[in-house]
N, C-alpha and C positions, 0 to 999 in steps of 0.2 A: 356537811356545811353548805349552806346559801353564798352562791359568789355572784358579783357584776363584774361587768368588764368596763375599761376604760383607756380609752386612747387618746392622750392629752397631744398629742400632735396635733389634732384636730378641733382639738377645745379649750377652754381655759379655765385658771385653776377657780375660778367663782362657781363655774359650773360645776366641777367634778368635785368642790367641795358642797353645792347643793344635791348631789345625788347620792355623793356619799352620806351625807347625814339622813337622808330621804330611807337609804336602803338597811344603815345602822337602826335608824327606827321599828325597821321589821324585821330584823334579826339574821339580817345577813351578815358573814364573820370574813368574808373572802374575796380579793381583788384579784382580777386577770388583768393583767395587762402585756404588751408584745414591746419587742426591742428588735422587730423583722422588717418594721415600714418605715423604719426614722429617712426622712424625708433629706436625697442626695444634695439640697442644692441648699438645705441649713441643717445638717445635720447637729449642728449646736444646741440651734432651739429645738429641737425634737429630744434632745436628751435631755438638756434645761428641764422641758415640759415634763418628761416621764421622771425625772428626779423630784419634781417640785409635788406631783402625785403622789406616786410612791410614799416620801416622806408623810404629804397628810396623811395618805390613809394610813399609815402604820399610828399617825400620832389618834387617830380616832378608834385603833383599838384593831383593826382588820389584819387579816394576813393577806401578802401580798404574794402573786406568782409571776413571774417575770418569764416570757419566753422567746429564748435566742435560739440562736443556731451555730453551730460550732467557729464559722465565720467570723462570730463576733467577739472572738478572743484575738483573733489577731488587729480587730477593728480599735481594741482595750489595749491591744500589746500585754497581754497575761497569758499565763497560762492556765488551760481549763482547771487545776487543782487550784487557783488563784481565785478565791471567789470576793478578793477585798471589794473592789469595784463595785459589785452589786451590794456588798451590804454595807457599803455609805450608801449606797442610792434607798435602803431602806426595804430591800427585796428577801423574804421570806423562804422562797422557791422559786430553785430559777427550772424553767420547764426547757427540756432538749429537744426540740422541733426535729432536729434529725440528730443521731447520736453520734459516738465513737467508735470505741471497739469491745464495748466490755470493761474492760479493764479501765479504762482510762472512768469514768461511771462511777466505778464500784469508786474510786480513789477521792473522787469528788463528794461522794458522802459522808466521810473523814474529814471535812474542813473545818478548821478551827473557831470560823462563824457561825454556826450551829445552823446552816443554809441545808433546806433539802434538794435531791435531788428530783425533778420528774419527769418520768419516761411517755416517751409518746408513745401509746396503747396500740392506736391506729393500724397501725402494723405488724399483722398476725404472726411475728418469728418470736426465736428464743430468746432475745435478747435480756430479756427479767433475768432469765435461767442464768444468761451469762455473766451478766451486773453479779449475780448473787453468788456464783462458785467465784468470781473473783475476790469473794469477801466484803463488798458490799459492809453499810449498814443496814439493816432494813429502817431503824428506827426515821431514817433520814431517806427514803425511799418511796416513791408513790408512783402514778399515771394517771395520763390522762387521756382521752379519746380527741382526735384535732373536729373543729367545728369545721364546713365543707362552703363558702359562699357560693360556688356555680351549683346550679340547680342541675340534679340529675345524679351529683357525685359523691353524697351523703351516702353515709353505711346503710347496707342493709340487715335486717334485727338480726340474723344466723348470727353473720361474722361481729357484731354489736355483741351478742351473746357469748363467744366463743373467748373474746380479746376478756371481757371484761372478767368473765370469769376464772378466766388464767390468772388475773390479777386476787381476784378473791380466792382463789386456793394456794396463793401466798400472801395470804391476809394483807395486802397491801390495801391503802387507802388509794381510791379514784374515782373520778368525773368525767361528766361528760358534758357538750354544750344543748341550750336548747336555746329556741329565738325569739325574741320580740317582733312580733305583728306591728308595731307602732315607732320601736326606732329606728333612726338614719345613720348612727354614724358607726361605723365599721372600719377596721383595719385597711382594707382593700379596694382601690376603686371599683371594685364589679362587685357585689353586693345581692345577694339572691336568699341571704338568708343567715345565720349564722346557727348551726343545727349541727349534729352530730351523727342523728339517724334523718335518712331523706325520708321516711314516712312523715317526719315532723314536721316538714319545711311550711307547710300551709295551713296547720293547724293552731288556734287559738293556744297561747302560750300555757292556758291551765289545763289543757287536755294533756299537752308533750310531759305537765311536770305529774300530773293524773299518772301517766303509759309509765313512767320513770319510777315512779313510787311500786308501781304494781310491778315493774317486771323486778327490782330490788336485786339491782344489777352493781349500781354503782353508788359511792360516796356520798358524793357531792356534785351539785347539779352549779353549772356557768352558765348565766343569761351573756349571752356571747355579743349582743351588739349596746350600744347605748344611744341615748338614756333612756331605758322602759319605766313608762308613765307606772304613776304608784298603781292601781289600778290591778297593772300585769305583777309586778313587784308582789303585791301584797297576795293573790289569785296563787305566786306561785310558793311562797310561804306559808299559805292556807295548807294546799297539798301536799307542803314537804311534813307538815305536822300532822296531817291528816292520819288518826288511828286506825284506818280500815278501807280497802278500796272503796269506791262510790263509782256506778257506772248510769249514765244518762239517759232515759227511757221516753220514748213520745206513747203516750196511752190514744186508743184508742174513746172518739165522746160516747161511744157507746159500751164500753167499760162499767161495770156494776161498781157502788160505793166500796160495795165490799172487797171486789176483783182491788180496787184501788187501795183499800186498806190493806189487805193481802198482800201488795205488793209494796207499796212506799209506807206502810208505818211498822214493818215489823223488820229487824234484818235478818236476810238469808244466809245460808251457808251449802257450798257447792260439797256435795256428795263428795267421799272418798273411791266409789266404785266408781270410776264415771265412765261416760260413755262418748264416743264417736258425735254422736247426733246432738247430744245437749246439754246444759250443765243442769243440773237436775239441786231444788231447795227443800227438803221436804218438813221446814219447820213449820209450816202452816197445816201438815193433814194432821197435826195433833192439835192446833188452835183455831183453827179454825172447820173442823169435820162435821160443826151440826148447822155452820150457814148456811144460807139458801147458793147453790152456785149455780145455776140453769145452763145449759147448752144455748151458746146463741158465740156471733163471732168466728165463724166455723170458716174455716178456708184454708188452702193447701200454706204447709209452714216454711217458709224464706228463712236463708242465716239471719239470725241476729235478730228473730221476731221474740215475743214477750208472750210465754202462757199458761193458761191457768187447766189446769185438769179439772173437770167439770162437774156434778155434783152423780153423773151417769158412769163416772168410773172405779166406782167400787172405792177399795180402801184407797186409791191412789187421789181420791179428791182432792183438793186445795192444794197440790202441788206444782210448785213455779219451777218452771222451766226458759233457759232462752237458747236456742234453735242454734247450733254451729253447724249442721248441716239442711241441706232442704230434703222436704218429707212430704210425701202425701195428708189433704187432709183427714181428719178423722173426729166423728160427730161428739166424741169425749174431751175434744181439746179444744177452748178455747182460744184464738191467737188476740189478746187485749193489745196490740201493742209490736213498740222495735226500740233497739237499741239506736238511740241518735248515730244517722250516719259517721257522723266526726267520731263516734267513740267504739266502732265498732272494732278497730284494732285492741280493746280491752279486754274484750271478754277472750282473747288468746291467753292473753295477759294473768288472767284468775287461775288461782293455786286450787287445786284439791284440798278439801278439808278448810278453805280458805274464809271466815265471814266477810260477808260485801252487805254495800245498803246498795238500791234503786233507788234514784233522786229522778223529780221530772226533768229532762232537761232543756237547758235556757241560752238564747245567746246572750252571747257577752257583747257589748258596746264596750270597745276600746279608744280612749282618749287620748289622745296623745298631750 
C-alpha cells in the first residue's frame, strides 16, 4: 500500500484535508502519523489536531497508523491492552516506537477494536519471535522500519535487508519510509530527510521508490515528510505499479540507430548463469544477429557502463551487457553508454532470470 505522512501539529485541517484528497486521487490507501512530538506547552491542540485528522482520513476511506511510544499510556492513563483511546481518535495501527516485553505485544493484538499492532523493524533482535511464542495474533501484526531525519544515520541495505526479511519469512506485512525532495514539514525540528535507507537520502523521490520496487523487500512504502507536491506523489505510484524494473541509461551520440534500438525498444532479461563482471541480456543475438553492428566505441569498461557485443564477436553478437565490474577494453565490445549516476545502486538490485527495460534517463523538475 501507498501511505503519506501527516503532522497536523504543524498544519491545519484545510491543508491536510487538500493533501489527503490530492493523494486519495492517486491511490494511496495509508496515513502515517506520530503521537511523539505533541507540542509540551499546548499539548491539547496537538491532540485536538491529530484527532481532527485522523478522523478525516479514516472518513476518506484511508487506514491510519498512529506511533507512540510506551510513554504515552501513562500520558492517556490506560493501559497498553487499553487501546479505546486510539480508536475514537480514528487510529488503524498504532506503531510501538520502542516496545515492551513481548508478552505485553502479543496481548495488544487481542483487542476488542480490531486495532493492529506494529513493530518497529529497525531493530535487528527477536523480538517478532517473541511477540509471536507469546501467542500473538499475526492477523493483527506487522512492522515497520523508522525513517532516520539526521543525515548519516539512515540503515544501510545489509541490515535494511536482513530486518526486512525476517519479517517476510513470517509473512508479516511491512514498510519502510522514503523522502520527498520538496517538502518542509516534518515531525522534528532537525530535518535532513525522512528516509529509511541513508543511500536514499539525496536521491529524487522516483529512483528511492524505483530501488524499493526492485529490491521487493517490503509492503508498503511511507512518503515520510509532507506535503510532497503531486508530481513526487504520482512519480511514486507510477513505480509502485510499475510491472517490471526500468533502469536509466545516458547513450552514448555516437551510439548506432540500431545499438539504440537494441537497447531501449526491446526488453532485456539478466542471464540465469550470471557472472561477477556483468549482467548479461542475450535476447537481442536471436533479433537482431543479421544487423550491421561495427566495432567502434571501444574503451576500457567502467561499473555500470552499457554494451553491445559487436558484429566481430562471433555468435555472441548483439548481446547487451552492463559492466558491474571494470574490465579491460576489448575491440569486440562496444561501451554505447552508462547507467545514470543516480541509478547505479539498481542494477545490484536486478534479479537473475529477472526482465528489466532500459529507459533514457531524464531529470526530473520537482515543484513544489
Amino acid at each position: 500500500m501507498l501511505c503519506i505522512s501527516l503532522y497536523p501539529d504543524k498544519t491545519t485541517l484545510q491543508e491536510d484535508e487538500a493533501y489527503l484528497e490530492l493523494a486519495r486521487s492517486l491511490g494511496y490507501g495509508r496515513v502515517f502519523t506520530s503521537f511523539l512530538q505533541i507540542n509540551p506547552e499546548d499539548p491539547r491542540r496537538s491532540v485536538m489536531r491529530i484527532r481532527e485528522s485522523c478522523s478525516l482520513a479514516r472518513e476518506k476511506g484511508f487506514e491510519v497508523t498512529l506511533d507512540i511510544h510506551p510513554l504515552v499510556f501513562d500520558y492517556i492513563h490506560a493501559e497498553p491492552t487499553d487501546l479505546r483511546y486510539f480508536y475514537e481518535m480514528g487510529v488503524t495501527t498504532v506503531r510501538l516506537d520502542a516496545g515492551f516485553n513481548g508478552r505485553t505485544e502479543a496481548a495488544m493484538t487481542h483487542n476488542p477494536w480490531g486495532i493492529g499492532i506494529e513493530l518497529n523493524m529497525s531493530n535487528d533482535n527477536p523480538m517478532l519471535d517473541l511477540v509471536e511464542a507469546y501467542g500473538a495474533d499475526a492477523q493483527r501484526l506487522s512492522g515497520s522500519c523508522n525513517f532516520y531525519p539526521q543525515r548519516y544515520t539512515g540503515m544501510p541495505l545489509d541490515a535494511f535487508r536482513s530486518v526486512a526479511e525476517r519479517y517476510r519469512s513470517h509473512h508479516m506485512r511491512s514498510a519502510a519510509f522514503i523522502t520527498s525532495q520538496a517538502a518542509s514539514v516534518s515531525p522534528w525540528p532537525v530535518c535532513e530527510g525522512n528516509c529509511t535507507l541513508e543511500m536514499h537520502r539525496d536521491l529524487p523521490i522516483r529512483l528511492q521508490a524505483r530501488h524499493l520496487k526492485m529490491l521487493n523487500l517490503v509492503d508498503d512504502w511511507i512518503v515520510g515528510n509532507a506535503y510532497a507536491p503531486e508530481t513526487e506523489l504520482a512519480a511514486v505510484a507510477e513505480e509502485y505499479r510499475r510491472d517490471r524494473p526500468v533502469v536509466g541509461v545516458v547513450l552514448d551520440a555516437e551510439a548506432s540507430e540500431a545499438e539504440r534500438e537494441l537497447l531501449l525498444g526491446h526488453g532485456q532479461r539478466y542471464r540465469g548463469d550470471c557472472s561477477p563482471y556483468m549482467i548479461r541480456s542475450c535476447e537481442g543475438r536471436r533479433t537482431f544477429g543479421n544487423r550491421p553492428l561495427p566495432a567502434h566505441l571501444n574503451r576500457d569498461v567502467k561499473r555500470g557502463d552499457v554494451l553491445v557485443l559487436n558484429e566481430d564477436y562471433g555468435q555472441y553478437r548483439a548481446e547487451v551487457q552492463m559492466a558491474l565490474l571494470d574490465r579491460p577494453a576489448d575491440p569486440r565490445v562496444n561501451v554505447v553508454g552508462h547507467v545514470a549516476e543516480d541509478e547505479l545502486p539498481l542494477i545490484d538490485a536486478l534479479r537473475r532470470y529477472e526482465e528489466f527495460d532500459l529507459v533514457e534517463a531524464q531529470t526530473e523538475v520537482v515543484v513544489a
